[in-house]
PLY file of the C-alpha trace (Angstrom):
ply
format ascii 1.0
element vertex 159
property float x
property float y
property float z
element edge 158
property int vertex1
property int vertex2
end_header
-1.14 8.19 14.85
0.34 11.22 16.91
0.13 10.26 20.75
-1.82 12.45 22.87
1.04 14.01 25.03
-0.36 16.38 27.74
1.85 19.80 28.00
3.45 18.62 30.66
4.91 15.82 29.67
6.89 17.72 26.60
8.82 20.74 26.62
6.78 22.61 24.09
8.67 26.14 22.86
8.27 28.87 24.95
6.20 31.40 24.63
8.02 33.96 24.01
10.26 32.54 21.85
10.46 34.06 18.27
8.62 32.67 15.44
11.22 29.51 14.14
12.30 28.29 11.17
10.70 25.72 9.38
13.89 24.75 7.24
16.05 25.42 10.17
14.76 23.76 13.29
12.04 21.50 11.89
11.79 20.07 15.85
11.36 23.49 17.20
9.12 24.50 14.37
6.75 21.74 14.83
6.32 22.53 18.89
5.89 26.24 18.40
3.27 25.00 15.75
1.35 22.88 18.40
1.54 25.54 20.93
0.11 27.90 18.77
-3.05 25.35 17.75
-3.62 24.23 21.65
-3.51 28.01 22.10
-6.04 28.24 19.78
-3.38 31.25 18.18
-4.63 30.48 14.35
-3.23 33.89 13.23
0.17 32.53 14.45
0.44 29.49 12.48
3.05 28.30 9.56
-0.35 27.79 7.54
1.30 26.63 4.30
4.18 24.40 6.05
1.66 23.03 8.40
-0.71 22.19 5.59
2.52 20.45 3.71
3.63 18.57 6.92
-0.73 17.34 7.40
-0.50 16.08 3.79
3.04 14.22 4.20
1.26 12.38 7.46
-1.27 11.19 5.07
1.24 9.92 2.24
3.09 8.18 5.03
-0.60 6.37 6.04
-0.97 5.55 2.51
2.41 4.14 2.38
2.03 2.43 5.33
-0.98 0.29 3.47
1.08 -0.28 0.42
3.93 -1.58 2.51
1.21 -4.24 4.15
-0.02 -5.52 1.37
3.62 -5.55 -0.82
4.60 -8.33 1.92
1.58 -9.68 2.35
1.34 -10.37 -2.51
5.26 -11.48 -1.42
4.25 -14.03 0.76
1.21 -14.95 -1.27
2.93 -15.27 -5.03
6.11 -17.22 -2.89
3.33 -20.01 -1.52
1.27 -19.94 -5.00
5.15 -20.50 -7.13
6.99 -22.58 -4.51
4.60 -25.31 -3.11
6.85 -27.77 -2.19
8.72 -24.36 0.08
5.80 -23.87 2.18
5.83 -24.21 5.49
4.24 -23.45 9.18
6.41 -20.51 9.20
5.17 -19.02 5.85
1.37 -19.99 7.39
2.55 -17.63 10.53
4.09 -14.78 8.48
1.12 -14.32 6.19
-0.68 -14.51 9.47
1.27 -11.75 11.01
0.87 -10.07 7.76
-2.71 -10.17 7.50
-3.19 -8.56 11.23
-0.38 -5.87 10.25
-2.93 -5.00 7.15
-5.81 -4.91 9.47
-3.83 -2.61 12.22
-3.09 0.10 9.39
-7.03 -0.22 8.23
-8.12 -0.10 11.72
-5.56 2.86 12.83
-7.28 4.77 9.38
-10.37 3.52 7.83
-10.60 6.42 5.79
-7.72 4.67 3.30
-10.51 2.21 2.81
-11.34 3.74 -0.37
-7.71 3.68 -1.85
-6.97 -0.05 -1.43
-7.49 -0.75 -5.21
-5.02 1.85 -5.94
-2.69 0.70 -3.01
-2.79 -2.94 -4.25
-1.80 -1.81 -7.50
1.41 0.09 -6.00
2.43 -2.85 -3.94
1.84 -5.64 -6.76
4.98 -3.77 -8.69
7.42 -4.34 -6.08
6.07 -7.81 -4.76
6.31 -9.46 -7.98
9.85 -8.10 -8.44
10.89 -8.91 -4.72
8.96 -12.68 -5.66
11.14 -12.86 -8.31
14.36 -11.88 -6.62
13.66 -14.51 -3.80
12.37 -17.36 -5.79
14.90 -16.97 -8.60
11.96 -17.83 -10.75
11.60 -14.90 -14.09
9.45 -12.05 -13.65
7.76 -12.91 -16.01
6.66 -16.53 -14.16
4.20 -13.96 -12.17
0.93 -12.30 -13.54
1.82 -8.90 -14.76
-1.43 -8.22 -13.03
-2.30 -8.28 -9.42
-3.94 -11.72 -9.27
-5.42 -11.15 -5.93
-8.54 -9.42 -4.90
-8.32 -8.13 -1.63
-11.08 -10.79 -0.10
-8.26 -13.30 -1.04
-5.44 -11.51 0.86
-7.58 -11.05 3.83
-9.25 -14.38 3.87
-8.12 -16.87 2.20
-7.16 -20.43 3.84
-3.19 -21.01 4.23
-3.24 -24.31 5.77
-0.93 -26.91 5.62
0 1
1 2
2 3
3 4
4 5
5 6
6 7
7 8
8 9
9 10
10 11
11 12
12 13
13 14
14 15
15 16
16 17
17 18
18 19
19 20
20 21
21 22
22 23
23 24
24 25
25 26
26 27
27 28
28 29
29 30
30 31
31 32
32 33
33 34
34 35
35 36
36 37
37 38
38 39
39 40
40 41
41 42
42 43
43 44
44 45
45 46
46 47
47 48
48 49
49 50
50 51
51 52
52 53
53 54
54 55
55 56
56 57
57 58
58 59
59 60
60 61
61 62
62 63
63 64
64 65
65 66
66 67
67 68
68 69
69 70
70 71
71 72
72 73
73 74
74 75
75 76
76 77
77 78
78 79
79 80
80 81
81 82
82 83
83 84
84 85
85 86
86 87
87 88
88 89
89 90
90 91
91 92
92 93
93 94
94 95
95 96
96 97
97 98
98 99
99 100
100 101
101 102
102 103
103 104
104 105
105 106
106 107
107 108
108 109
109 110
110 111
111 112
112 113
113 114
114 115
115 116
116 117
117 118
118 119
119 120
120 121
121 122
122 123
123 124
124 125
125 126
126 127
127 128
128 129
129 130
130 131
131 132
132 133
133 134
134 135
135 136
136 137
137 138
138 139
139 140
140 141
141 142
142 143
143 144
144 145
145 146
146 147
147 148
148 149
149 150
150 151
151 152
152 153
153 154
154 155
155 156
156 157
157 158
């Protein structure tokens, strides 16, 4: 999330600077845009680029989620195909895992609604990656996500 930086802790365009250039000087672009919403100048504003750039922030908190739970199904399908590999350390990473998860979810609950789709996204690449690190075939993991999310978030990893 965007940190709440007072004016004077920033050097936000001037005012009287002419408009910018969105595919020029994204930087300047994107302070002249926040001056002109603190300013309450709506007339002012890139309203189609600004719109664009809104939308990208909320692909990136998407992907953010996906990226969680991809290394979290890594870890999980690496302890579920190499039992004699596990180890306190892979109890501590899926631990670390599992409060990096809960940090995105926290930071946007509003992706709550999208983690079915999001664990589908992430289950391609973990199996892959599982497969790449374990040497084991592709094919030795479910083509499927075999996890619901209750099991990522909860289930016991003890040794």
């Amino acid at each position: 999330m965007a940190s709440r930086i007072k004016d004077d802790d920033i050097r936000l365009a001037p005012a009287d600077a002419p408009g910018t250039d969105y595919d020029r000087d994204f930087y300047s672009w994107l302070m002249e845009q926040a001056r002109h919403v603190r300013e309450r100048r709506w007339d002012a504003l890139d309203r189609d680029n600004l719109a664009e750039e809104i939308e990208s922030l909320s692909r990136e908190q998407f992907n953010k989620l996906v990226s969680a739970l991809r290394v979290l199904m890594l870890l999980m399908l690496k302890w579920d195909h190499q039992p004699a590999k596990r180890s306190r350390s892979w109890v501590l990473s899926i631990k670390t895992k599992r409060n990096d998860l809960d940090d995105v979810l926290s930071d946007n609950p509003g992706l709550k609604p999208r983690i079915e789709q999001a664990i589908e996204r992430a289950y391609r690449n973990a199996r892959t990656e599982a497969a790449q690190e374990t040497g084991l075939d592709e094919n030795a993991f479910p083509e499927r996500c075999p996890y619901s999310f209750d099991d990522m978030t909860s289930r016991d990893y003890s040794l």
